[in-house]
C-alpha positions in Angstrom: -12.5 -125.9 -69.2 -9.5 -124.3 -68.8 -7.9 -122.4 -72.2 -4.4 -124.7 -72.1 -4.8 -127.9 -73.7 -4.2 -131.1 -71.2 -3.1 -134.6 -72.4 -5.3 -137.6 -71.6 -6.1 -141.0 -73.0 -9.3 -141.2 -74.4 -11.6 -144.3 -74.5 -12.0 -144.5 -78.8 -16.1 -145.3 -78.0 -16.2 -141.9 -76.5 -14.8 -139.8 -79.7 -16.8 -139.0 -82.8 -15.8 -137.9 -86.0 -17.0 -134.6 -87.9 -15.2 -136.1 -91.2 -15.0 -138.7 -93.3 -11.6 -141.1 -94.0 -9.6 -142.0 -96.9 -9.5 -145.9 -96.3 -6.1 -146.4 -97.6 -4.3 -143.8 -95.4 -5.8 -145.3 -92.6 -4.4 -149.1 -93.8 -0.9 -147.2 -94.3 -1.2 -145.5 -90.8 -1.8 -148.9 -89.0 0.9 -150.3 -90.5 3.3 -147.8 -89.1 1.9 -147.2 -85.4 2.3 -151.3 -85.4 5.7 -151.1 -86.9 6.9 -148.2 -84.4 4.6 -149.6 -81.6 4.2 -145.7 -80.7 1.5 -142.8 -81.5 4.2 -139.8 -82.6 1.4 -137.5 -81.9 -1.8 -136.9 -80.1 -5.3 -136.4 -81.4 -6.5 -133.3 -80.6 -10.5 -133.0 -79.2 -12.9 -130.9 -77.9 -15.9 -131.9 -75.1 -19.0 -132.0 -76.2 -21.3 -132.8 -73.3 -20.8 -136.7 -72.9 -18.5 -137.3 -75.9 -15.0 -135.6 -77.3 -15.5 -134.5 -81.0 -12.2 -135.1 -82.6 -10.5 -131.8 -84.0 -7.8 -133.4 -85.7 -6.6 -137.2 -85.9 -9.7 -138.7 -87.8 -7.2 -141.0 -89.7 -5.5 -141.9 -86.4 -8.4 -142.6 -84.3 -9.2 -145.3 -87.4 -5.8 -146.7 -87.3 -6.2 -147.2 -83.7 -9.9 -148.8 -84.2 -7.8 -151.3 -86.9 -5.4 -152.0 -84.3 -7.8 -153.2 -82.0 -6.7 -150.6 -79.1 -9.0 -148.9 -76.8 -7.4 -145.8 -75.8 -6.2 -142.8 -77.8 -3.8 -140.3 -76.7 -5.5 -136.9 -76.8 -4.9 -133.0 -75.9 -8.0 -131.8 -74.6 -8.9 -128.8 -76.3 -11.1 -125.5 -74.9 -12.7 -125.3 -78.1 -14.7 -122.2 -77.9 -11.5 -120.0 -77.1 -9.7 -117.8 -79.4 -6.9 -120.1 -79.2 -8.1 -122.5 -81.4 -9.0 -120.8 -85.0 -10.9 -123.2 -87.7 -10.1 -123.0 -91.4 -10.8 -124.7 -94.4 -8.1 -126.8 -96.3 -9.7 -125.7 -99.9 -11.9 -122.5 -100.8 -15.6 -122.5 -99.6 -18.0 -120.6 -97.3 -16.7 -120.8 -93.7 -17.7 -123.2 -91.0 -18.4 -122.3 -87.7 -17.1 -124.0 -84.6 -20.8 -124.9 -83.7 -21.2 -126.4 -87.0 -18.7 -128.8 -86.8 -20.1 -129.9 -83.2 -23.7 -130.2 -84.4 -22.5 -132.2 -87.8 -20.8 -134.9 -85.3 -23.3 -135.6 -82.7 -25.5 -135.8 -85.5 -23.3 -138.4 -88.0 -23.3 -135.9 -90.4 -19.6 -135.8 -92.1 -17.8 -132.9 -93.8 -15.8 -135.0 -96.9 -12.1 -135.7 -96.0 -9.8 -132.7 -95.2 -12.5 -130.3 -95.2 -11.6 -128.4 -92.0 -8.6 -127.5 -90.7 -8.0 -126.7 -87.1 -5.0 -124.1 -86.2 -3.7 -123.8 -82.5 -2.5 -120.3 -81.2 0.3 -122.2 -79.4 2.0 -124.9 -80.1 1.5 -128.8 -78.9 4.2 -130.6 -78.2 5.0 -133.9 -79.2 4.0 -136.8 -77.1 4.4 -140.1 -78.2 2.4 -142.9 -76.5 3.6 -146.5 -76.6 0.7 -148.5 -78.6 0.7 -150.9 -75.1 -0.5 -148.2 -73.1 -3.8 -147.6 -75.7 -4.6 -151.5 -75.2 -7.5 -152.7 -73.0 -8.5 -151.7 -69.5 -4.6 -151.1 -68.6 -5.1 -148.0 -71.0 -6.1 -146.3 -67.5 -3.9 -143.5 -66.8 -4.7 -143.4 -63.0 -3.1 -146.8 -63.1 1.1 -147.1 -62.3 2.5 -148.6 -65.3 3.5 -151.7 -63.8 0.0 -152.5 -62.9 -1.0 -152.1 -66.9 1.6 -153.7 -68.6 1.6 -157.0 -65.6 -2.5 -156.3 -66.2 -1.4 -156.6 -70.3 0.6 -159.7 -69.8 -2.6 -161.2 -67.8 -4.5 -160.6 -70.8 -2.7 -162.2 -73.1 -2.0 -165.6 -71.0 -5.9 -165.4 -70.5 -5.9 -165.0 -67.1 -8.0 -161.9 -67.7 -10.6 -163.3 -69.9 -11.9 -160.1 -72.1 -15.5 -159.0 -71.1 -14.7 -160.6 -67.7 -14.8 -157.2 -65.8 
């Protein structure tokens, strides 16, 4: 993978956690991506063979889950390089970069805010309309005017879900 981060929509089934979730942040969280109807910011993931292990966005990856959407915006993350350094929010031995891999394929969660991932570089901001995280229009090879007639489909039932 290349060292620069790239922006993609992840399907949520694909991602897996290496931390737990405080339940009510996630309610509060919810509450504002459906208010705003937009993600301010994406998660941030690394590959791990078949699956993306999420770096940072736990809490919004749950919110999105709540929300019922599919999709979450994402910057793809070369998570090996020297780019990306991994701390610890509170004092304790250090954790490996291998360690937090292992601990999610495995469903073995580090308590809340346990690690803390730093980027060399900045990410920018990128919100992402909630719509475009929704169903099978959360494709990104799609043009947008194929998702959201695809989203208005849905929701007349012309699309029934599970139908494809």
């Amino acid at each position: 993978m290349k060292e620069k981060p790239t922006f993609r929509l992840v399907p949520l089934e694909e991602l897996l956690a290496h931390e737990e979730i405080d339940e009510g942040g996630v309610h509060h969280l919810a509450e504002d991506i459906q208010g705003r109807r937009v993600v301010e910011d994406p998660i941030w993931v690394a590959v791990a063979e078949d699956s993306y292990v999420i770096l940072n966005g736990h809490h919004r990856v749950a919110a999105l889950r709540k929300l019922g959407a599919t999709h979450a915006p994402a910057w793809v993350i070369d998570y090996p390089s020297s780019s990306v350094r991994l701390e610890r929010w509170s004092d304790g031995p250090p954790i490996g970069k291998d360690e937090v891999v292992r601990r999610a394929k495995a469903g073995e969660l580090f308590p809340p805010k346990t690690t803390r991932h730093v980027m060399q570089h900045e990410l920018p901001s990128r919100p992402t309309p909630l719509e475009e995280l929704e169903g099978p229009e959360a494709d990104p090879r799609r043009p947008r005017t194929q998702r959201r007639t695809s989203a208005r489909s849905r929701s007349t039932g012309a699309d029934a879900p599970g139908s494809g």
